[in-house]
TITOR-436339 format. One line per 2 residues: number of its first residue (from 0); for each residue x, y, z of C-alpha. Coordinates in Angstrom, 1 decimal. Layout:
BEGIN
NUM = X,Y,Z  ...
END
This chain:
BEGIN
0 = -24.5,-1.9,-26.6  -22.3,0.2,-24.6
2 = -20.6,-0.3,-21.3  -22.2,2.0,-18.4
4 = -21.1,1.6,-14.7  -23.7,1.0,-12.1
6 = -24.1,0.6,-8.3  -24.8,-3.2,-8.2
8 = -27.7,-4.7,-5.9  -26.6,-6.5,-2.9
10 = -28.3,-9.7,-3.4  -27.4,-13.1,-4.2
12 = -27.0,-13.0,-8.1  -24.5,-10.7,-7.7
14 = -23.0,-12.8,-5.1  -23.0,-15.6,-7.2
16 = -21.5,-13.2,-10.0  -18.6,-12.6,-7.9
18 = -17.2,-16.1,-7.7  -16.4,-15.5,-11.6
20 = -13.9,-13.6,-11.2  -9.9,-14.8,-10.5
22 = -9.4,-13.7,-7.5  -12.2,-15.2,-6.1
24 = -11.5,-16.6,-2.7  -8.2,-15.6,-1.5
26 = -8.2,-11.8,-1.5  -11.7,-11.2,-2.8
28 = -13.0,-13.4,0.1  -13.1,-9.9,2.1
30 = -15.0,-8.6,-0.6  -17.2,-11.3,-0.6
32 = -17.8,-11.6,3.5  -19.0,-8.0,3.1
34 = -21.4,-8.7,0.8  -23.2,-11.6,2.8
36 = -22.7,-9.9,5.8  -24.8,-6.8,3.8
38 = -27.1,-8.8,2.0  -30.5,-7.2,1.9
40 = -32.5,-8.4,-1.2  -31.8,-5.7,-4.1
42 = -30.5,-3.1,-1.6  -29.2,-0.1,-3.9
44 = -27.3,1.5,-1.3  -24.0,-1.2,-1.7
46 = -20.3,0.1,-1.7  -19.8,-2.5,-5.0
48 = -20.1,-0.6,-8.6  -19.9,-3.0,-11.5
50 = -20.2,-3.2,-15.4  -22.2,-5.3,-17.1
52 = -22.4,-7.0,-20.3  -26.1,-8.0,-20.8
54 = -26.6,-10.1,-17.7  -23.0,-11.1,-16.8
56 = -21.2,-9.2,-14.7  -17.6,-8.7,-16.5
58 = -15.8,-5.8,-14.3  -16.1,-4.8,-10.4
60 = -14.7,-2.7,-7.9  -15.6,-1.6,-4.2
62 = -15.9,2.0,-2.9  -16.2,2.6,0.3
64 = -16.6,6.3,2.3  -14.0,6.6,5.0
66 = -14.8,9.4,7.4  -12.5,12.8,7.6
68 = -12.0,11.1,11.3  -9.8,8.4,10.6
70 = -8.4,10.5,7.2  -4.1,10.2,7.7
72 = -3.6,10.7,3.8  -5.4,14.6,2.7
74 = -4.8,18.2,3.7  -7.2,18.9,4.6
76 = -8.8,16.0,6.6  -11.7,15.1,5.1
78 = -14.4,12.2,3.8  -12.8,9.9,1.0
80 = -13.1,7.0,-1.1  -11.0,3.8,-0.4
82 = -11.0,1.9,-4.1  -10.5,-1.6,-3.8
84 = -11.2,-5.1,-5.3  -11.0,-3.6,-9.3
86 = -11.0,-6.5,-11.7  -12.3,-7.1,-15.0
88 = -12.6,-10.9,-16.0  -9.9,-11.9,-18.5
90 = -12.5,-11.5,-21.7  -12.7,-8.4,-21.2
92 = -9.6,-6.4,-20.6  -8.2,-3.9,-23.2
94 = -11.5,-2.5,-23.3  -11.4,0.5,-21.0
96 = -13.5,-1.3,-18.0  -11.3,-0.5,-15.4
98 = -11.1,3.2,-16.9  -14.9,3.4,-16.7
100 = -14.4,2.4,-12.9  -12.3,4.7,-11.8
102 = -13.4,7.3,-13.7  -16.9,6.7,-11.7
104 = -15.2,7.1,-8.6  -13.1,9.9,-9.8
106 = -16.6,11.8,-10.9  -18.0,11.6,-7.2
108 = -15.3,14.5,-6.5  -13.5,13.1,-3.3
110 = -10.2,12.1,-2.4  -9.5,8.7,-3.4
112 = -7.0,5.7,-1.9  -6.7,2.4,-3.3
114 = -3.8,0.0,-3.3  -1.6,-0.9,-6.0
116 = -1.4,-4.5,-7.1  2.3,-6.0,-7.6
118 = 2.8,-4.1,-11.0  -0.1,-2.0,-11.5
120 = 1.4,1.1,-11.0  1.9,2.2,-14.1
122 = -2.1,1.7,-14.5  -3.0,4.0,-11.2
124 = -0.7,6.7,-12.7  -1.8,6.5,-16.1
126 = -5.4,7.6,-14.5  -3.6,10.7,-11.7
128 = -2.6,8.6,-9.1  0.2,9.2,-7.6
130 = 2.3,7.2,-4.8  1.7,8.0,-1.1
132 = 5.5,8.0,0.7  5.4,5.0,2.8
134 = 4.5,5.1,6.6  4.9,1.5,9.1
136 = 2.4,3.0,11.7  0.0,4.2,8.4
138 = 0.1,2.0,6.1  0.3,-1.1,7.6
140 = 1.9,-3.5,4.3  -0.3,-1.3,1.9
142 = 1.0,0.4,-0.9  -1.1,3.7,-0.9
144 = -1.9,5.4,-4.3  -4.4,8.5,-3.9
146 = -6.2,10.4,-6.4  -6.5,14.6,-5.6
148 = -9.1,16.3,-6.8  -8.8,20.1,-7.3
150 = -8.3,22.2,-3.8  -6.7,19.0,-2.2
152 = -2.8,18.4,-0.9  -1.1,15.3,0.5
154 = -1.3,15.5,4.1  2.6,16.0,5.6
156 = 4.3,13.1,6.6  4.9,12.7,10.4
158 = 8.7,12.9,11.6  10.2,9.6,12.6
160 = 9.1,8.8,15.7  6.1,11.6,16.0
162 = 3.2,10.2,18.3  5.0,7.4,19.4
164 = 5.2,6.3,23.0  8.7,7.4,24.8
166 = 11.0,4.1,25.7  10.5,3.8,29.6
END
C-alpha cells in the first residue's frame, strides 16, 4: 500500500496517536496543547498533516498559516506556512516520510519557515531550504530555514539597531 499524506482529524485518536512519537512531551507538548485546545470531534480543518500506515500513525508535522501581517522573513510580505513538529517514528525512517511532508507543504505554493533541529540542516537543504541570516529581535533562539517558491526574495535584513528605541 503506498504512503499518501493527509490532513489528520482533530480528535482524540489522533491525540492518543501523538504520544507515539519520541518527542512526545517535552517539545511536542505545544503540539499537543494545540490539539486539545482544538479538539472538535473529526474536525477536518486541523493545521496537523500526517501519514499513515493502515491505522497507525507513523509520520507528522504541523502547518500553520501566518498572516502577511506579522511576515518579517519574504519580499514581498505575504501569507506563509510555519512547518513545525516533523517526525517520523524510528520504524519508519529512510523511507521518504518526511520528504512526502514537506513536499505537501511545498505543493500548497507559499512561502515556508520551519526550524532546524540540532543537525538537520543538511535535511532542510537537501529539500530548497536555505538558512535565514540570524536576527535577536526576529528570531528569538530560532534557527530560521525558509523555503521560496518562484516570484519570492528574502526580505532585507534590518541594520543593527533599525526600529530600536533611542538610549535616553
Amino acid at each position: 500500500m503506498p504512503f499518501a499524506v493527509e490532513r489528520l482529524k482533530i480528535n482524540y485518536k489522533t491525540l492518543e496517536e501523538f504520544k507515539k512519537f519520541r518527542e512526545y512531551g517535552l517539545q511536542e507538548l505545544s503540539m499537543l496543547e494545540d490539539l486539545q485546545a482544538n479538539i472538535i470531534e473529526d474536525d477536518a480543518d486541523s493545521p496537523f498533516y500526517g501519514i499513515y500506515d493502515g491505522d497507525a500513525l507513523v509520520a507528522r508535522m504541523s502547518l500553520y498559516l501566518i498572516d502577511a501581517k506579522y511576515d518579517r522573513y519574504f519580499d514581498p510580505p505575504q501569507d506563509f506556512y510555519e512547518l513545525m513538529k516533523l517526525e517520523v517514528l524510528p520504524a519508519y525512517r529512510g523511507r521518504g516520510l518526511g520528504r512526502m511532508l514537506v513536499e505537501h507543504a511545498k505543493s500548497l505554493g507559499k512561502p515556508i519557515k520551519t526550524n532546524a533541529r540540532l543537525g538537520s540542516a543538511p535535511f532542510w537543504e537537501k529539500l530548497g531550504f536555505v538558512p535565514v541570516k540570524y536576527d535577536p529581535e526576529r528570531d528569538r533562539g530560532e534557527n530560521p530555514y525558509v523555503w521560496l517558491p518562484e516570484g519570492v526574495r528574502l526580505a532585507p535584513t534590518k541594520p543593527r539597531g533599525e526600529g530600536r528605541k533611542p538610549n535616553a
